[in-house]
matplotlib code that plots the C-alpha trace (Angstrom):
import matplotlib.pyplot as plt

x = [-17.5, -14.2, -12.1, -9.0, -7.8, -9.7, -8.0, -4.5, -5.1, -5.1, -3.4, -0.7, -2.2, -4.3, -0.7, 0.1, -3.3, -4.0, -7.9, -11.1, -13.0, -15.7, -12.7, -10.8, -14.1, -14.4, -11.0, -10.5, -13.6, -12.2, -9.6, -11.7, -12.6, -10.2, -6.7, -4.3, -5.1, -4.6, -1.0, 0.1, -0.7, 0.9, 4.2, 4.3, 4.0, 6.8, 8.5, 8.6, 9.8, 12.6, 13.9, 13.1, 14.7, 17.8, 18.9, 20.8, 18.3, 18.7, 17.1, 15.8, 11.7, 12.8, 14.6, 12.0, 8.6, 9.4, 10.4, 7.0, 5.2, 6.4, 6.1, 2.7, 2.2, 3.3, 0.9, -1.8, -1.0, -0.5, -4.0, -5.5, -4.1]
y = [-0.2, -2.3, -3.9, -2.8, -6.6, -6.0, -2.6, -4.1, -6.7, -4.9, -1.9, -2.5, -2.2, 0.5, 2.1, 1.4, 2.7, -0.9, -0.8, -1.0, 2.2, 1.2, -0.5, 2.8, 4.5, 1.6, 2.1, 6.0, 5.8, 3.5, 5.7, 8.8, 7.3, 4.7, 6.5, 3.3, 3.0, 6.4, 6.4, 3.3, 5.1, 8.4, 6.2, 4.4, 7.6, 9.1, 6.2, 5.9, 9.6, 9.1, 6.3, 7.5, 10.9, 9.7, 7.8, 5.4, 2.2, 1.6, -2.0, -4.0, -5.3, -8.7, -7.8, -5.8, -7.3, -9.8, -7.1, -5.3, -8.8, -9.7, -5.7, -6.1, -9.5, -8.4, -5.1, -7.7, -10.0, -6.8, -5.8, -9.2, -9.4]
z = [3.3, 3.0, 6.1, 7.1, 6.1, 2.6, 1.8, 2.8, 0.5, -2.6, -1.6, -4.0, -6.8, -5.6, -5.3, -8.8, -10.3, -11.1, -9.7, -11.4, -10.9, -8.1, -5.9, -6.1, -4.7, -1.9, -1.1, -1.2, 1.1, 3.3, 3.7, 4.7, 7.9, 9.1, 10.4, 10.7, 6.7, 5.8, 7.9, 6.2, 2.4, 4.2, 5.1, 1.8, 0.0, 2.2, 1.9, -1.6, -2.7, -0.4, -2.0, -4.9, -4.9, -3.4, -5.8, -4.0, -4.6, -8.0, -8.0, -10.3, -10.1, -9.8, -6.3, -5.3, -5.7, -3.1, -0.6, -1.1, -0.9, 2.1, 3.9, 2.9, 4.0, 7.7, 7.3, 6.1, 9.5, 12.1, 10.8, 11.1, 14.8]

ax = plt.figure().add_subplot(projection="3d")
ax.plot(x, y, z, "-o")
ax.set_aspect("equal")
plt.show()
């Protein structure tokens, strides 16, 4: 079973389908028992089709890969703490 601390570290590109096989498994069962986790892919998923359908953050990668990197840098430090 993965850490909180490992999950958060590769949870972007378990977002982005960008996993090998066995980590997705680690991770999806990660996420079967551990809440906090579970929240944080609940929130991002939330998160996401809001800004998504709204269609008021038109942005380009560039300006948003470092937004992501740090948000999940702090998730990766809160869950360390």
């Amino acid at each position: 079973m993965i850490t909180c601390k490992e999950f958060m570290a590769v949870f972007g590109d378990y977002w982005e389908g960008e996993v090998a096989a066995d980590v997705r498994r680690q991770m999806e069962g990660h996420l079967s028992h551990c809440r906090t986790c579970h929240v944080v892919l609940d929130s991002t998923g939330k998160t996401v089709k809001i800004v998504t359908e709204s269609g008021s953050f038109d942005l380009p990668d560039e300006a948003t890969k470092p937004i992501v990197a740090q948000i999940m840098a702090r998730i990766r430090q809160h869950l360390a703490s």
